[in-house]
PAVO-865628 format. One line per field, with one value per residue (C-alpha): x negated, z, y negated. Coordinates in Angstrom, 2 decimals, always signed. Example, Ala and Ser with C-alpha at 12.3 -4.5 7.8 and 13.67 -1.06 7.14 Angstrom:
<rs>
X: [-12.30|-13.67]
Z: [+7.80|+7.14]
Y: [+4.50|+1.06]
</rs>
This chain:
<rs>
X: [+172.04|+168.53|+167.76|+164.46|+163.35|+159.70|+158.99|+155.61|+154.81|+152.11|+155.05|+157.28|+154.35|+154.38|+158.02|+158.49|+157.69|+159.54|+162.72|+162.24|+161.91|+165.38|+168.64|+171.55|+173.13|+170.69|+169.16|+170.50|+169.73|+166.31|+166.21|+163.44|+162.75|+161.29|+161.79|+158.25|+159.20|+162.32|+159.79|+158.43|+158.53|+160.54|+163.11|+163.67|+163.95|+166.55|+168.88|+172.55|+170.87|+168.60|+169.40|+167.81|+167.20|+166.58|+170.30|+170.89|+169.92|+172.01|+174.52|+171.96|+172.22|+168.72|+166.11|+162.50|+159.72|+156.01|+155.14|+155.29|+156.86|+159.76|+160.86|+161.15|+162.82|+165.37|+165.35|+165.84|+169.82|+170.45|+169.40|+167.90|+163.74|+161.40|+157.96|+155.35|+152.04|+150.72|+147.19|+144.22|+145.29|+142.73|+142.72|+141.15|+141.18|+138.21|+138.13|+138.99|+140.66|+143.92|+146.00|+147.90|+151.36|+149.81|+147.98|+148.32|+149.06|+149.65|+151.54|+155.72|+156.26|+158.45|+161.79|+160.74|+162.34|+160.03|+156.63|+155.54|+152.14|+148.75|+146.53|+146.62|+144.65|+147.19|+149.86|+147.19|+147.01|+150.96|+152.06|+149.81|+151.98|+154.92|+155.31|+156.48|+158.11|+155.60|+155.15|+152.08|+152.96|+149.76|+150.34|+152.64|+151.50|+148.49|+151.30|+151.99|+147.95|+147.29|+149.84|+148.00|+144.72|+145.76|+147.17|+143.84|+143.43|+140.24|+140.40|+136.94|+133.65|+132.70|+129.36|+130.97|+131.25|+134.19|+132.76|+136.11|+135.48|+138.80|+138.05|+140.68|+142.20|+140.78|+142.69|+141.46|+142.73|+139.20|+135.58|+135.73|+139.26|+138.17|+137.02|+133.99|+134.54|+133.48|+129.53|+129.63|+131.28|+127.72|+126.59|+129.79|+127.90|+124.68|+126.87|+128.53|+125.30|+123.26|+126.15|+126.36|+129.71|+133.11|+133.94|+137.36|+138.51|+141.50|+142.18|+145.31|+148.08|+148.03|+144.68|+145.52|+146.07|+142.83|+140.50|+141.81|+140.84|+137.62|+137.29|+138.41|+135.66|+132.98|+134.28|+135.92|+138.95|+141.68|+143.78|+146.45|+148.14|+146.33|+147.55|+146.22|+142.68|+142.73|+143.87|+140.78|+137.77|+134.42|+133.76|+135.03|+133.26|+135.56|+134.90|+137.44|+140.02|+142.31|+142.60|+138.72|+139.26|+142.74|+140.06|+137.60|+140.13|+141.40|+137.72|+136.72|+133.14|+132.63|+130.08|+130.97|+130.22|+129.58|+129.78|+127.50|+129.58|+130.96|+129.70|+127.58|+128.44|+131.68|+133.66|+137.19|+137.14|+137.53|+135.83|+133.45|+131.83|+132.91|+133.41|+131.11|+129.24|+131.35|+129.23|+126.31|+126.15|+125.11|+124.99|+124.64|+120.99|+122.55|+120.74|+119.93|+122.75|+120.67|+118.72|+122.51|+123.69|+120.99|+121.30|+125.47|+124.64|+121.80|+124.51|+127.44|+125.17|+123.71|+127.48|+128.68|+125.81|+125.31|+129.58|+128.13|+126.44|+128.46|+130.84|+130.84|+131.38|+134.57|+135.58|+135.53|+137.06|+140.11|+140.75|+140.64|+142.48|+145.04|+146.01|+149.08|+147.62|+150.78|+153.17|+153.25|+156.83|+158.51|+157.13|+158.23|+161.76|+161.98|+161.05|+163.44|+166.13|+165.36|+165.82|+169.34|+170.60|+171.00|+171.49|+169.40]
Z: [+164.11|+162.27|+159.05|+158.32|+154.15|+153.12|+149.50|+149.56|+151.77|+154.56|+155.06|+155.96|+158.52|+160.27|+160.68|+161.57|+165.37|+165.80|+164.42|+166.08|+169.50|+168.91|+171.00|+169.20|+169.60|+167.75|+165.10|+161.54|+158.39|+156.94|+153.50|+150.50|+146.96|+144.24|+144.33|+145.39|+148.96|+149.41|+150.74|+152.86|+156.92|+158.04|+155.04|+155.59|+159.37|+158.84|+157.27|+157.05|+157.83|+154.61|+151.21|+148.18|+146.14|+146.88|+146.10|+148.87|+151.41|+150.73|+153.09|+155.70|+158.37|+160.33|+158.63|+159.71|+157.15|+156.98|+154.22|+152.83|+149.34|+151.32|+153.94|+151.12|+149.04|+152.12|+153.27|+149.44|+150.04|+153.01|+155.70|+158.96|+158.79|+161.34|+160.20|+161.52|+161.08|+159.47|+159.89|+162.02|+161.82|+158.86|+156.91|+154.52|+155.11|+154.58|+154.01|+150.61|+149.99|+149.42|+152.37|+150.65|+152.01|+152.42|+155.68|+159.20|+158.92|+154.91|+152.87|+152.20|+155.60|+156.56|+156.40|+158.68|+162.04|+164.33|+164.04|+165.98|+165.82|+166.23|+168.67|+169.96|+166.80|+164.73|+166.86|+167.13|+163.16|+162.74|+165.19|+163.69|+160.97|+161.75|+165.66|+168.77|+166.44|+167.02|+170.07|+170.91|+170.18|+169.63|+166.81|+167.06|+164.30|+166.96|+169.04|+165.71|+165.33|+168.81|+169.10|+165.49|+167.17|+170.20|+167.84|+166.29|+164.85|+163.89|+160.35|+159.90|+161.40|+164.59|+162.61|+159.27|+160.98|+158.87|+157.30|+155.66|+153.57|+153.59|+151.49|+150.74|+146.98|+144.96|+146.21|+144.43|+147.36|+148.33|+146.96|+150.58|+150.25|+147.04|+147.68|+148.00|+146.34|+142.98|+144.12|+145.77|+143.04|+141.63|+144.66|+145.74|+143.83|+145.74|+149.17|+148.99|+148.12|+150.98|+153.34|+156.12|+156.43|+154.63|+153.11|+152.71|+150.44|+151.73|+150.44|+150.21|+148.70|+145.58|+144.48|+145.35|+142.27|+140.96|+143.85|+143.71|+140.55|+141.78|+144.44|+142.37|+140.10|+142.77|+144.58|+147.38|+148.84|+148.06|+151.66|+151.02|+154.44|+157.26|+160.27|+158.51|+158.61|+161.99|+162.55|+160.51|+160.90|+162.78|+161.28|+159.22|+156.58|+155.99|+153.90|+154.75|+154.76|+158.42|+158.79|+159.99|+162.71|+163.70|+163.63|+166.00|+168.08|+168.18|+169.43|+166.48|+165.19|+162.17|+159.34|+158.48|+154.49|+153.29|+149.22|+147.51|+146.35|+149.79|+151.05|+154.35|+154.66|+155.72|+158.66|+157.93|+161.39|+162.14|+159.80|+158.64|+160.45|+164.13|+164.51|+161.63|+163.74|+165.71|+163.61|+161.71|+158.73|+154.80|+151.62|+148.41|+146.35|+142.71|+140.57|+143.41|+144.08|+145.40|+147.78|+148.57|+149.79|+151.56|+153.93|+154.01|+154.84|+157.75|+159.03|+159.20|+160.85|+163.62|+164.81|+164.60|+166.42|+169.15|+169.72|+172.14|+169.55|+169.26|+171.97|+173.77|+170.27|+169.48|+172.46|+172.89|+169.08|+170.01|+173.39|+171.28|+167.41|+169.35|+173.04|+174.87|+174.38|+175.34|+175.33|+171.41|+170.85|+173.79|+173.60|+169.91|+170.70|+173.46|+171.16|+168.38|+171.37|+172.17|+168.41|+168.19|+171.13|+172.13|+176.33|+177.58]
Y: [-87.10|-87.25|-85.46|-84.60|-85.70|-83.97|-84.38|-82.76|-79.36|-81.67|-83.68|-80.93|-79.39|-82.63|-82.56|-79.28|-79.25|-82.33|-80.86|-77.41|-80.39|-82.18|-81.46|-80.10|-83.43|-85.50|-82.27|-82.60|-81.58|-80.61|-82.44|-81.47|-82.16|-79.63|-76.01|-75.00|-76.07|-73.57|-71.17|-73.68|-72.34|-75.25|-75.04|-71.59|-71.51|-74.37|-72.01|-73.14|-76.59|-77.65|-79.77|-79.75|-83.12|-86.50|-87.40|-86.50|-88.59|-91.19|-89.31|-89.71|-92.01|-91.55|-90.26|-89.17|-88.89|-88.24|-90.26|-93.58|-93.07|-90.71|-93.61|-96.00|-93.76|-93.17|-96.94|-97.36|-95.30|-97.26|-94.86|-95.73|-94.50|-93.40|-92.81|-89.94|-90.91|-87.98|-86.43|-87.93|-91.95|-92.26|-95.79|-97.50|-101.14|-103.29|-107.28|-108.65|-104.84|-104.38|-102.52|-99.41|-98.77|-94.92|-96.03|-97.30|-100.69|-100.84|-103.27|-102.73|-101.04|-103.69|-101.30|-98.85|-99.07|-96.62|-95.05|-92.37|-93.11|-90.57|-92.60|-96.53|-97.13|-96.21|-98.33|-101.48|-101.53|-101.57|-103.79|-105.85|-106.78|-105.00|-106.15|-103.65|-100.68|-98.30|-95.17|-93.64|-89.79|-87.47|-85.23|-82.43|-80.97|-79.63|-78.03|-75.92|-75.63|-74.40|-71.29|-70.34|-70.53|-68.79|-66.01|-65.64|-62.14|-60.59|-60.04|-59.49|-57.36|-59.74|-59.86|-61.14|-65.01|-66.83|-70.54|-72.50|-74.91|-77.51|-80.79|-83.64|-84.67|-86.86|-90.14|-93.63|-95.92|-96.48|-94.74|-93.13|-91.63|-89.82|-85.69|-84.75|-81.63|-81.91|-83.06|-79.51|-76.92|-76.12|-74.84|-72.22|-69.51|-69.88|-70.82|-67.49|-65.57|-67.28|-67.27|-64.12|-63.45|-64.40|-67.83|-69.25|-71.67|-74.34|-77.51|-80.82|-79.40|-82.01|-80.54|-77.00|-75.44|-76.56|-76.02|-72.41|-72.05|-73.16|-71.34|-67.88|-68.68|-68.56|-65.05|-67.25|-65.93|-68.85|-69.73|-72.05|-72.38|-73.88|-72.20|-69.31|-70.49|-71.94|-68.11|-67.01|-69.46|-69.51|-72.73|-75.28|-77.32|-80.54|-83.80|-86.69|-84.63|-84.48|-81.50|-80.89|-83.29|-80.94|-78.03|-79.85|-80.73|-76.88|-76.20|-74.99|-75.91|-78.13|-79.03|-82.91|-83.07|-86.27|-88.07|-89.59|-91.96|-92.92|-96.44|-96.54|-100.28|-100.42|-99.26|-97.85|-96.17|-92.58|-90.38|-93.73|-93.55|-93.60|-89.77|-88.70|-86.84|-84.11|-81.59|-81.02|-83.41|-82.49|-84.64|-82.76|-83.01|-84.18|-81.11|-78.78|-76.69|-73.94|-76.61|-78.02|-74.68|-73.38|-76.37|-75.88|-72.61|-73.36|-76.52|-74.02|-71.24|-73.54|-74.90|-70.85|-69.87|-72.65|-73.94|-76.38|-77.90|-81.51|-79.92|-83.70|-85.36|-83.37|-83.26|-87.66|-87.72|-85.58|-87.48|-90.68|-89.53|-86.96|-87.85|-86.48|-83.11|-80.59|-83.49|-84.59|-83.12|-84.66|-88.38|-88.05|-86.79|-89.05|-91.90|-90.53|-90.82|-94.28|-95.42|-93.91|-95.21|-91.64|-91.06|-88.45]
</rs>
């Protein structure tokens, strides 16, 4: 059997589809911390079949996680760990930096067993250091991501066009990890006075409760889930965050919004800068907000109104970042099966 262990609610949307994937034989328990998650989809669905508190997973003998701090945690009890790479495959790993256990091919991974890994870049930068542990998957989180989309329910007039704006958290790992967010709050006002149609606000979940706040402030209609603006959105304004490469890759047409305080000089892959440009790209004018969101405004309008606009680029990222389109949850069962010495 493998338990599932989420201690944060991305974690548990990257492990939903594989658990919803496993056979009987080899699908156990779904294992969370904190009481916010009880609500979570994949908690509830696993009724009969979910524990609360990290105590528990000492009584696990397999255990997949999405996240670094959870497989050590579960390594830590003496349980067998398989790690999904969660999100696009992003890293930040430069010379003379130090590699953060967070990341594809981080420090301190040495106790996983198996990672199910995004993309061959993500498998390159393990086996690296960690040798031949690691499966080329996809991400099943898109299999979750594309019913949404193809779900997608007109909430508003077809002449009201939809602009998300999603942004990451303000992570320290690297100056390029941290949000962009905060360069871009003076300008929400104007962006929803210059903007057409509706804006929604999404953003990580460990910055949620204050970008809400933000967003509130500025008359933009908070959105916490993201299946629920994939449902929603004409376009999505991202920063570094994964998620706007999961909307590019649904088809979905993007603004790319970069920091200032981001360094052009050095290549972490990915969103720096190899796919920067699968959309139209901003920077903020420090002191203009009204300049800043008239261009956000005239970016998001030109993808909404032309969706071949950077159709090629997106469409080369997501056949490099998410391959095995269709297939994610099998090769990642298949792999799980594999690891436990399970026949088919």
């Amino acid at each position: 059997m493998i338990d599932v262990y989420g201690s944060q609610r991305q974690y548990l949307d990257h492990l939903a589809p594989i658990w919803r994937g496993l056979p009987e034989e080899l699908r156990g328990d779904v294992l969370y911390e904190r009481q916010g998650l009880s609500e979570h989809p994949l908690v509830l669905e696993a009724q009969g079949r979910r524990r609360r508190g990290g105590a528990q997973i000492w009584k696990a003998k397999r255990v997949l996680t999405a996240g670094i701090g959870d497989a050590q945690n579960a390594r830590r009890w003496g349980a067998g760990v398989a790690l999904v790479e969660h999100g696009s495959g992003q890293t930040y790993i430069t010379p003379g930096e130090k590699a953060h256990p967070s990341y594809p091919g981080g420090a301190k991974r040495n106790g996983i067993g198996l990672f199910l890994c995004t993309n061959e870049a993500v498998a390159r930068a393990n086996e690296a250091l960690y040798g031949p542990r690691s499966v080329v998957i996809g991400s099943p989180r898109l299999s979750d991501l594309r019913e949404a989309r193809a779900s997608q329910r007109l909430t508003e007039p077809g002449s009201r066009p939809v602009l998300a704006l999603c942004w990451h958290w303000d992570c320290r790992v690297a100056p390029e990890s941290f949000w962009a967010l905060p360069e871009f709050v003076s300008s929400l006002v104007d962006l929803v006075s210059t903007w057409a149609g509706k804006i929604i606000g999404h953003a990580h979940p460990r910055v949620w409760d204050r970008a809400e706040t933000l967003y509130r402030s500025a008359g933009i209609e908070p959105v916490r889930e993201f299946e629920e603006v994939v449902r929603r959105a004409d376009v999505v304004s991202f920063d570094s965050t994964s998620v706007g490469f999961e909307a590019a890759a649904l088809g979905i047409p993007v603004v790319v919004v970069d920091s200032t305080r981001w360094r052009r000089d050095v290549e972490h892959g990915l969103r720096f800068w190899r796919w920067a440009d699968i959309g139209p790209r901003i920077s903020p004018f420090p002191g203009y907000p009204k300049r800043t969101a008239e261009v956000w405004a005239t970016a998001a309008l030109a993808a909404h109104e032309d969706p071949d606009l950077d159709a090629q680029a997106r469409a080369a990222m997501t056949a490099e970042v998410y391959p095995h389109e269709g297939t994610e949850v099998e090769r990642a069962v298949e792999a799980l099966r594999v690891w436990v010495g399970s026949p088919k």
